[in-house]
N, C-alpha and C positions, 0 to 999 in steps of 0.2 A: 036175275037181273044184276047188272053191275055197277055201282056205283063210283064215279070218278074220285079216285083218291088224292089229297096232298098231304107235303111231308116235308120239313125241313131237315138237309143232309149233313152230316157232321161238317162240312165244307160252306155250311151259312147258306147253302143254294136250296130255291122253292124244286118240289121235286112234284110232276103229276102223274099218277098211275091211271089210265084209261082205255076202252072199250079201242081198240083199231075201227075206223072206218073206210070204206072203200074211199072216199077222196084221201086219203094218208097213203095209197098204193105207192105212190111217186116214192114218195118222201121213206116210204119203209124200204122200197127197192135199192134208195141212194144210200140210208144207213148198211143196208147189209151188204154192198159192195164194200164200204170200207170195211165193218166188225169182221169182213170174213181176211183181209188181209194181218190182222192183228194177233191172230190163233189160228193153234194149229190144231183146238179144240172140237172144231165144229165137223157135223159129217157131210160138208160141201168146202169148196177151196175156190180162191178166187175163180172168175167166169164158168161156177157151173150151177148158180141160180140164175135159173132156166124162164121165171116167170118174166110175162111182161106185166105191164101196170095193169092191161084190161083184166087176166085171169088173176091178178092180185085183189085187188077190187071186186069183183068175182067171189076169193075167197072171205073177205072181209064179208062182204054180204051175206055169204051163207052163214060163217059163226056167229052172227047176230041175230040170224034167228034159229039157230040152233038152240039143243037145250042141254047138250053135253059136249061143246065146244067152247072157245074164248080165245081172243088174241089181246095181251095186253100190250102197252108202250109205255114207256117209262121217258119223261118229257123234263127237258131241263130246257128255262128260257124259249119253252116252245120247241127244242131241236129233239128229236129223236134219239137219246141213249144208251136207252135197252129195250128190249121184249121178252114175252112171254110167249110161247104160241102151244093149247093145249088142245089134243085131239081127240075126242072118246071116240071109242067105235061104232059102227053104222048097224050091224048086226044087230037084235033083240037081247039076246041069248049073252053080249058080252058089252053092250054100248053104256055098262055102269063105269065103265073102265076105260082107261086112255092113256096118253103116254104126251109128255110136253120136254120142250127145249127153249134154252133160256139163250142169250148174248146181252152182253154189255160191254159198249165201248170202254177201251182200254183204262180211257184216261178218266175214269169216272168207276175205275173196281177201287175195291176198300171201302167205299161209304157206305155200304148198307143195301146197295139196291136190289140185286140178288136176293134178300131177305125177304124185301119187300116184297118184289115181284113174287116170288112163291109162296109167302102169308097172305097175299090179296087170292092168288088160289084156291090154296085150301080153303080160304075164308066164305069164297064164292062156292068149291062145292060142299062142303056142311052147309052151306044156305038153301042149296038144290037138292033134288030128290031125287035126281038120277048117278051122279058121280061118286061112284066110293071105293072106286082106287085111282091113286094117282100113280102112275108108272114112269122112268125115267133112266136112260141109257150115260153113264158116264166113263169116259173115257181111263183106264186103271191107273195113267200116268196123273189127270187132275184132280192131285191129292186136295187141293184147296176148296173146289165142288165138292169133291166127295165127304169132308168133313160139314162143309153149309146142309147138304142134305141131310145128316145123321142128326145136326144139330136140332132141324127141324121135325125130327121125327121119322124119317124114312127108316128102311132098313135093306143089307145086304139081303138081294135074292138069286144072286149066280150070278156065272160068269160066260161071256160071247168069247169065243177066244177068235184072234186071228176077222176082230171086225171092222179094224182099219188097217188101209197098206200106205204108209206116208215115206215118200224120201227111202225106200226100200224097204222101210222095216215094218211091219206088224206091231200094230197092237190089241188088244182087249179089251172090252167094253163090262161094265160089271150092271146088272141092270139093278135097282133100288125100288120098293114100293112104299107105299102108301095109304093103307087104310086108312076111310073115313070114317068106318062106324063098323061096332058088331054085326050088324043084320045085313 
C-alpha cells in the first residue's frame, strides 16, 4: 500500500507524490502528449501513445490491485508533472522483479522530483514482499539519469546496443538494476 506523499520543492512549490487513479486517465494522457514533445529521451515520440482514456483507466485499475505494480504522479498545484510507471512481471518464477520509467516535465527538472519519484519506490517495494529488483532502461546519451540512478544505488548491468533509431542515428540503451534485499 501506498501512501500519498508531500514535499516542498527547492522552488517554495507544494509537491504531491500519489497512487494514479483511473479517473486521472484524461489528465495523464494530456500530460504525456506534451513530456513526450520535450525529449528525445523517451521510447515513444510524439502521436505514438496509442492508449485511450478507457484502456488507461483500465490500466490504473489493475496497478492498484496489483501487488507488484504502482503508477505514481508527481502533482504540483494539482497539474500533473511527473510520473513514475513500475511493472513487475506476471510470471511466478520472475514477477519479484520489474522494470519502471520515469518523465518529468521540462520545466520542473533540477528540483528534486526524479529523486523523489524513485525513493517513493524503493521505499514502497522494501515495504512489500514481493519486489526485489528494480530494473531500468536508460538511454547511453542521458548522462544526467544515468548519474540520479547511480546515486541512488542502481548499478551498470549491460549494454542494448542499437535500441533506439532517432533522426537516423542509433542509439544504446544501458540497462541498471536494483536489488532490494539479499534473499
Amino acid at each position: 500500500m501506498f501512501t500519498t506523499q508531500t514535499y516542498t520543492l527547492k522552488n517554495g512549490k507544494a509537491l504531491v507524490i500519489r497512487q494514479a487513479e483511473p479517473s486521472d486517465a484524461q489528465a495523464v494522457l494530456n500530460y504525456l502528449d506534451t513530456v513526450v514533445g520535450e525529449t528525445n529521451f523517451l521510447t515513444f515520440g510524439p502521436g505514438e501513445f496509442e492508449l485511450t482514456v478507457a484502456q488507461e483507466a483500465e490500466f490504473f485499475e489493475k496497478s492498484l490491485e496489483a501487488d507488484n505494480q504502482i503508477v505514481l504522479l508527481a502533482l504540483v498545484d494539482d497539474k500533473i508533472i511527473g510520473n513514475l510507471t513500475f511493472r513487475g512481471r506476471a510470471r511466478r518464477r520472475v514477477r519479484h522483479q520489474g522494470e519502471f520509467g520515469i518523465t518529468i516535465l521540462r520545466a520542473y527538472w533540477g528540483l528534486g522530483i526524479g529523486t523523489l519519484l524513485i525513493e517513493n519506490l524503493i521505499a514502497w517495494a522494501r515495504a512489500g514482499v514481493i519486489i526485489r529488483k528494480i530494473n531500468l532502461r536508460v538511454r547511453e546519451d542521458n548522462h544526467r539519469a544515468m548519474a540520479l540512478y547511480k546515486r541512488l544505488g542502481f548499478v551498470m548491468q549491460g549494454t542494448i546496443t542499437r535500441e533506439f533509431f532517432i533522426d537516423g542515428k542509433f542509439y544504446s540503451t544501458h540497462v541498471m538494476g536494483l536489488e532490494i534485499n539479499e534473499t
